[in-house]
C-alpha positions, -999 to +999 in steps of 0.1 A: +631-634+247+648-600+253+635-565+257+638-532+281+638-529+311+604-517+332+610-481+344+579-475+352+576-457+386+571-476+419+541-454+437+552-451+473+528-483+485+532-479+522+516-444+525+484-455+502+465-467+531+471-432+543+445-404+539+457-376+565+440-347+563+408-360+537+375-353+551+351-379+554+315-384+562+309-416+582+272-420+583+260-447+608+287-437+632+277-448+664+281-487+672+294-520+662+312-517+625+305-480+620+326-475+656+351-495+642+352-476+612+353-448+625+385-457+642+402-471+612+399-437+592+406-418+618+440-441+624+451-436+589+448-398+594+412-385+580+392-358+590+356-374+602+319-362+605+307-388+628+270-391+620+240-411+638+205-409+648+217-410+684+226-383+700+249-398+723+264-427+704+271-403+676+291-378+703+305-407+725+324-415+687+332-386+680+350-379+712+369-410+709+381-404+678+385-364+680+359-361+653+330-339+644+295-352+659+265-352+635+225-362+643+208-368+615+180-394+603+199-405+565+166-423+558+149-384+550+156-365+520+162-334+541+178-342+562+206-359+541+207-329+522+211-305+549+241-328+566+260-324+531+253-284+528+268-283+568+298-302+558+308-285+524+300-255+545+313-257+579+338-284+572+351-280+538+354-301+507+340-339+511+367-365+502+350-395+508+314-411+520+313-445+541+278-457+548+270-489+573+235-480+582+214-512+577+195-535+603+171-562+591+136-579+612+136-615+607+106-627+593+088-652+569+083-645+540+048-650+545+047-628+573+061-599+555+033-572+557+037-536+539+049-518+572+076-547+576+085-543+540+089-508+537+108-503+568+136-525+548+139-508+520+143-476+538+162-487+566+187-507+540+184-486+507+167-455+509+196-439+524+223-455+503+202-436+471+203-407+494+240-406+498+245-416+462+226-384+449+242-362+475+276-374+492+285-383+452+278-350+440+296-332+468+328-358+458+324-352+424+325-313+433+360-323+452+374-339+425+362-370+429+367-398+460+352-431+476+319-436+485+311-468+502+280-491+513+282-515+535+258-547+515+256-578+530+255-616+516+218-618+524+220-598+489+241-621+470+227-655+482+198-661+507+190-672+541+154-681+558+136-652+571+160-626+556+132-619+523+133-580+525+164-574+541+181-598+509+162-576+491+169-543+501+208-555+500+210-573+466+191-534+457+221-523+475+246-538+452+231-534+418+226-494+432+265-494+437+274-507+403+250-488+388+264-453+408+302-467+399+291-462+360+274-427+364+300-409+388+331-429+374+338-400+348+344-376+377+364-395+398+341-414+420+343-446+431+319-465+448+319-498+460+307-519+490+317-548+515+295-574+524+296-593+555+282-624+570+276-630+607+294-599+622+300-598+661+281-567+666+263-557+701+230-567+684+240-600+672+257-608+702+223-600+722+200-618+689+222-653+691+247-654+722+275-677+723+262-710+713+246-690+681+284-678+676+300-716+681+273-725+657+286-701+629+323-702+639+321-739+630+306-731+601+333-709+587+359-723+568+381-700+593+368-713+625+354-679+637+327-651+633+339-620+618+345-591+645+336-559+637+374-548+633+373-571+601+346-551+579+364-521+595+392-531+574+375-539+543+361-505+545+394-488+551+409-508+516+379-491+498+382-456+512+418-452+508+439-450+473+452-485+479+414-491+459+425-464+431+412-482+405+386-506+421+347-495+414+315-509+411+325-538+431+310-560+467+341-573+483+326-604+505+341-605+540+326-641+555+351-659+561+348-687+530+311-693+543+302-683+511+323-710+494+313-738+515+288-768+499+266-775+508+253-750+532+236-757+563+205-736+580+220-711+607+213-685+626+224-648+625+233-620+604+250-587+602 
């Protein structure tokens, strides 16, 4: 079979990992993944906001990266509000959102009481809604741009003792595909990565090293994910490599997720 020859243009795929010059608002800044993200966008040449609730993590980041330092609480309306009015104002137009914030309390199910509950679904969700409403109208106002959750597999499968935090993540991911439909006319994108066991500072201090042996041998790639790794993830879905990817949870485990059957372990992001 015979028939022209493709002309169609060949997009410059080296520099579309690139995004020099693009503000972004990094919210969760100041350890573990959010660190590591930090460093990622600020490698492939964006403008950051580093934001946390700690004063000092949030500074020591942004010195390390030659960023802006931001304290805020994203949990309260107001204060997500006012974070977005300073950086439109101060700053200048937003070009993309990453969010990482999210911690869970392992509990059983049984256990769960209303404090314990609640605390979840802010400390996992309420913020991501937060960021939808205002970092996706600011991008919208730009012209569009990424916005991106981190979710976890607790949201997509289940583990013991992870009830609310699954929860609050599998809310996580049905907010993101829900946020992809509404802000996709005006050029936002919104997407998430979700981990498994992640190296972090608090896992390393919640499970040690035989809890990381444990889950290395678990994972069809003989090793627990490093922070660097969801750094990376994050990086594909904030840069126009991901031009045309939305709505989507890009699962960064390792092939745990693949594996049958699947034993009882300890440890999450």
């Amino acid at each position: 079979m015979t028939g022209s020859l493709d002309t169609s243009p060949i997009p410059d795929y080296a520099s579309l990992h690139r995004l020099d010059g693009r503000l972004l608002v990094l919210l969760g800044a100041g350890n573990g993944i959010g660190r590591q993200t930090a460093h990622a966008l600020t490698a492939a040449g964006a403008r950051l906001l580093c934001v946390d609730v700690d004063k000092d993590r949030a500074e020591a980041v942004a010195a390390e990266t030659d960023s802006v330092a931001y304290v805020a609480d994203v949990t309260h309306r107001e204060e997500v509000r006012e974070l977005f009015t300073y950086t439109q104002r101060e700053l200048g137009a937003i070009r993309g959102v990453v969010d990482i914030v999210g911690m869970a309390r392992y509990t059983p199910l049984a256990e769960l009481d209303d404090e314990s509950w609640d605390w979840h679904f802010s400390m996992v969700l309420r913020h991501a809604w937060l960021a939808v409403q205002y970092g996706g109208e600011a991008l919208a106002e730009a012209g569009g741009g990424p916005l991106v959750f981190v979710a976890s597999v607790s949201g997509l499968t289940a583990a013991p003792l992870h009830a609310a935090y699954g929860a609050a993540k599998a809310g996580l991911v049905s907010l993101v595909r829900s946020a992809a439909v509404e802000y996709g006319p005006r050029g936002v994108r919104v997407n998430a990565v979700a981990p498994g066991v992640v190296w972090t500072p608090r896992v390393a201090a919640l499970i040690g090293e035989e809890g990381r042996e444990r889950n290395a041998r678990n994972a069809p790639l003989n090793r627990v994910a490093e922070t660097s790794d969801i750094a990376s993830a994050l990086l594909f879905f904030a840069s126009p490599l991901s031009s045309y990817v939305t709505g989507q949870t890009l699962v960064v485990d390792g092939g745990v997720g693949v594996k049958f059957p699947y034993p009882t372990i300890g440890g999450a992001r």
